[in-house]
C-alpha positions in Angstrom: -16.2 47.5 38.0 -16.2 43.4 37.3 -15.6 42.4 33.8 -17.7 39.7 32.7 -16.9 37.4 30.0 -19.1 37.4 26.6 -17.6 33.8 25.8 -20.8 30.9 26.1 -20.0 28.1 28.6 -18.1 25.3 26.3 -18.4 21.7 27.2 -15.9 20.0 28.5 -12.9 17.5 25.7 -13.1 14.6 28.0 -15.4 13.5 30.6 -14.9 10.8 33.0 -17.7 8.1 33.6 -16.1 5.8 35.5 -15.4 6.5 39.0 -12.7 4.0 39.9 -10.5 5.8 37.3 -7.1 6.7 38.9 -5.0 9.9 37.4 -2.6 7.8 35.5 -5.4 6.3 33.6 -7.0 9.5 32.7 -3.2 10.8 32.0 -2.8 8.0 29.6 -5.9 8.9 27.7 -5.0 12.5 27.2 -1.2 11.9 26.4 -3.0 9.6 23.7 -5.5 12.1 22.5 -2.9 14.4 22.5 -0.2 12.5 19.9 -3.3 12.1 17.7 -2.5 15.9 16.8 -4.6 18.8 16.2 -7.2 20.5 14.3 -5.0 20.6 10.9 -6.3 19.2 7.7 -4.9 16.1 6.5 -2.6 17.6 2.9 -3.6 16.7 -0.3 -2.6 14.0 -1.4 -0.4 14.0 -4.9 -2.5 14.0 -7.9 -0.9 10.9 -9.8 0.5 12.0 -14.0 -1.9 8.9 -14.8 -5.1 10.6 -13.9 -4.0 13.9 -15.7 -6.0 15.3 -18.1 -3.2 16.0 -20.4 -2.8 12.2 -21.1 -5.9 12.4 -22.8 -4.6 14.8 -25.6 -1.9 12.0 -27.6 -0.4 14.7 -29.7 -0.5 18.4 -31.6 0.5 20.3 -33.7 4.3 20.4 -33.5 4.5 17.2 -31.5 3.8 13.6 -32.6 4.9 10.0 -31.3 8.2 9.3 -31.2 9.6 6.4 -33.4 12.0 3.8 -33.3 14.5 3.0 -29.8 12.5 3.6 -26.7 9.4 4.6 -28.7 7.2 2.2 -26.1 8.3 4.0 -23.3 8.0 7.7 -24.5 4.2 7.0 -25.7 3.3 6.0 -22.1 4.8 8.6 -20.1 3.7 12.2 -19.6 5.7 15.2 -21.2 
């Protein structure tokens, strides 16, 4: 009984055009493919306080602007 496989035929990462390429060359090119990495997804960058949408929102109830030393500072800063 011969097993056969279900997989489709895939084609091939790298093909060759050139025939005058030696085996270091195409070596080269794959060590170089290679430290380009892998299927991952880039990460998310992170999301900056100045685009958050709590900025938006100066005060409530419970919380207003500070006064007097460092006043400048607190009003620009998220809490």
């Amino acid at each position: 009984m011969s097993e056969q496989s279900t997989a489709p035929e895939q084609a091939p990462l790298l093909r060759i055009v050139t025939p005058a390429t030696t085996p270091e060359e195409v070596a080269a090119i794959v060590a170089v493919l290679s430290a380009l990495g892998g299927g991952e997804a880039a990460p998310e960058p992170p999301r900056s306080e100045w685009a958050s949408p709590e900025r938006a929102v100066r005060s409530s109830p419970g919380r207003g602007l500070h006064a007097g030393r460092g006043a400048w500072r607190a009003s620009g800063l998220p809490r």
